[in-house]
C-alpha positions as CSV (number, residue, x, y, z in Angstrom):
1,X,1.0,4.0,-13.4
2,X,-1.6,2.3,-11.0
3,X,-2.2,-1.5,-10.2
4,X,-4.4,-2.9,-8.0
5,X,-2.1,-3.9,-5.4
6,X,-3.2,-7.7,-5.1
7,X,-0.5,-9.3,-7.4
8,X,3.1,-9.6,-8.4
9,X,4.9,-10.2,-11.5
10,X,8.1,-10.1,-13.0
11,X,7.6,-8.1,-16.0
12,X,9.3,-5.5,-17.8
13,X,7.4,-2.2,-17.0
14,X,10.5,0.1,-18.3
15,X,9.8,-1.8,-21.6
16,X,5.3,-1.3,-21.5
17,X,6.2,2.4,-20.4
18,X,8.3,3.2,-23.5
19,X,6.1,1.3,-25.9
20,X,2.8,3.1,-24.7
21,X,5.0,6.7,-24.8
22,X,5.6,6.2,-28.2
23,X,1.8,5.0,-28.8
24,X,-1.5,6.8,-29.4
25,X,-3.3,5.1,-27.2
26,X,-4.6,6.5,-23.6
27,X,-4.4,3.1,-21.2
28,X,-2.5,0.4,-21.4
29,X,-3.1,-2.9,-19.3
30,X,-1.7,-6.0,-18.3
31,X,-3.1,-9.0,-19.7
32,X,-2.1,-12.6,-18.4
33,X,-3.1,-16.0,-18.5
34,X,-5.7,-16.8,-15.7
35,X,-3.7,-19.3,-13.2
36,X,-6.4,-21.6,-12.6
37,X,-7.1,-25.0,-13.5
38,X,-11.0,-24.8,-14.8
39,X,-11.5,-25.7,-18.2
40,X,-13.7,-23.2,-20.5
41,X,-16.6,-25.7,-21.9
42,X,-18.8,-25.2,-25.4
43,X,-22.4,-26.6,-25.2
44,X,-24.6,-27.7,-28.4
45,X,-27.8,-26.7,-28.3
46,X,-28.6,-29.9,-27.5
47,X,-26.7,-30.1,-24.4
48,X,-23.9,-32.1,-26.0
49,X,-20.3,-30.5,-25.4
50,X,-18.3,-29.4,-28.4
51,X,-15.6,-28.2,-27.0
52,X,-13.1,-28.4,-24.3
53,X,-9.6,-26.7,-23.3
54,X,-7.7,-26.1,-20.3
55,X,-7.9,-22.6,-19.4
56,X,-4.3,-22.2,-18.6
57,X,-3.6,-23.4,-22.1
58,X,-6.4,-21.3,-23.8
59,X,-5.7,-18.0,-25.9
60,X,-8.5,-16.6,-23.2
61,X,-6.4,-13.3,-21.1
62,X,-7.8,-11.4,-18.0
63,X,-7.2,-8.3,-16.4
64,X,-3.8,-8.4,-14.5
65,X,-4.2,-5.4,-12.6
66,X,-1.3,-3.5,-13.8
67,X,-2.4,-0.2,-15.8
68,X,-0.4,2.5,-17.7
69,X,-2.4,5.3,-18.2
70,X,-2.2,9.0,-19.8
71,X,-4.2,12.1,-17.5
72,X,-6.5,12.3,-20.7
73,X,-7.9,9.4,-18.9
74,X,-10.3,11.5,-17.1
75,X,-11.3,13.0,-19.8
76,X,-13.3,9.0,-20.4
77,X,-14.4,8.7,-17.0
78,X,-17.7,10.2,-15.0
79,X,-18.5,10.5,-11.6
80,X,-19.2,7.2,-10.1
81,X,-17.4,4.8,-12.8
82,X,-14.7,2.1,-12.4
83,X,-12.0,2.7,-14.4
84,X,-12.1,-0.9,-16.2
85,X,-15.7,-1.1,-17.1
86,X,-17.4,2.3,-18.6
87,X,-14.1,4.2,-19.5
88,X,-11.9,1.5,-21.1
89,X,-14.9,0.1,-23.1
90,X,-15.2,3.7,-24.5
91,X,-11.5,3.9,-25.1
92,X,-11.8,0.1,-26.7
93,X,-14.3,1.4,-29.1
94,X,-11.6,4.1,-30.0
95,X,-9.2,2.2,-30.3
96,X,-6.8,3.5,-27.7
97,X,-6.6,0.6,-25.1
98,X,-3.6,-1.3,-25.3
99,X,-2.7,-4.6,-23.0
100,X,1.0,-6.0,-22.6
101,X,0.6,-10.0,-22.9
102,X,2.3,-11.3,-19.5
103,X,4.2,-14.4,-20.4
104,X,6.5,-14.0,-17.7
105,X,5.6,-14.8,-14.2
106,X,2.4,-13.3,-12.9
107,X,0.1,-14.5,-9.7
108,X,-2.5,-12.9,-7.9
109,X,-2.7,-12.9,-3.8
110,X,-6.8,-12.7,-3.3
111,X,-7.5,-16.3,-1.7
112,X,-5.3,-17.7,1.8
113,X,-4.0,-20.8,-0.7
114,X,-2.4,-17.5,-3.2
115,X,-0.9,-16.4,-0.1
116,X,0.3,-19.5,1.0
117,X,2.3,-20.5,-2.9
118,X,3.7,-16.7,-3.0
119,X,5.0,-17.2,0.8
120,X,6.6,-20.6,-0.2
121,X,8.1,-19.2,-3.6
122,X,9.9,-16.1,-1.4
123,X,11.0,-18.2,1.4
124,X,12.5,-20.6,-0.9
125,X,14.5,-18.1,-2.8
126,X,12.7,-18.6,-5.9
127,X,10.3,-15.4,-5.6
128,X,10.5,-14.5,-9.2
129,X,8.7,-10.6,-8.8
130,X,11.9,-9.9,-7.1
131,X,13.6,-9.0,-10.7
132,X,15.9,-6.5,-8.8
133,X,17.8,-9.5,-7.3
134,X,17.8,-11.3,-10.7
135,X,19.4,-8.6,-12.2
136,X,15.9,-8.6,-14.9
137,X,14.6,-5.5,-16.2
């Protein structure tokens, strides 16, 4: 297990580890809903939009940062690679990526104002990462 170090969340990892045990597949990654407010916008060819949704309410997923992984891994990466870009696209095309959909609590901690909401949410008691004092997973 690996994750990038830069966010919390409260989900079920015992769960994600037994599921990808009993899978085929070589990574597995955590796959939320971006927490922004932007909205993803389609453009016509003629400029005029066609489209318009709130990103947060989209089907759209990123990265969360959280991976699984077996040691054949490095079997899909070379020298010099990244282990999201080169070597999960090859394992995509194989068909042994997996992602656990996140629709528990998830937030990163990149930007000051990230730092500033996760700082309020564990001062106030309501830090919901900390699943070992909810008695979660």
């Amino acid at each position: 297990m690996a994750n990038y170090a830069d966010g919390l969340t409260d989900v079920g990892l015992n769960a994600d580890v037994a599921e990808f045990v009993a899978s085929d597949a070589v990574a597995k990654f955590l796959a939320v809903t971006p927490p922004v407010s932007y909205h993803l916008v389609a453009v016509g060819a003629d400029h005029k939009v066609t489209g318009m949704e709130a990103m947060a309410e989209s089907s759209i997923k990123i990265n969360g940062g959280f991976f699984i992984v077996r040691q054949e891994v490095f079997e899909h990466m070379n020298d010099g690679e990244e282990l999201v870009v080169e070597p999960f696209n090859r394992l995509l095309k194989q068909g042994k990526l997996e992602a656990a959909e996140c629709d528990g609590f998830w937030a990163p901690m990149v930007t000051f104002k990230d730092q500033q909401r996760l700082e309020d949410l564990f001062t106030s008691g309501e830090a919901p990462w900390m699943v070992w004092k909810h008695g979660q997973r």
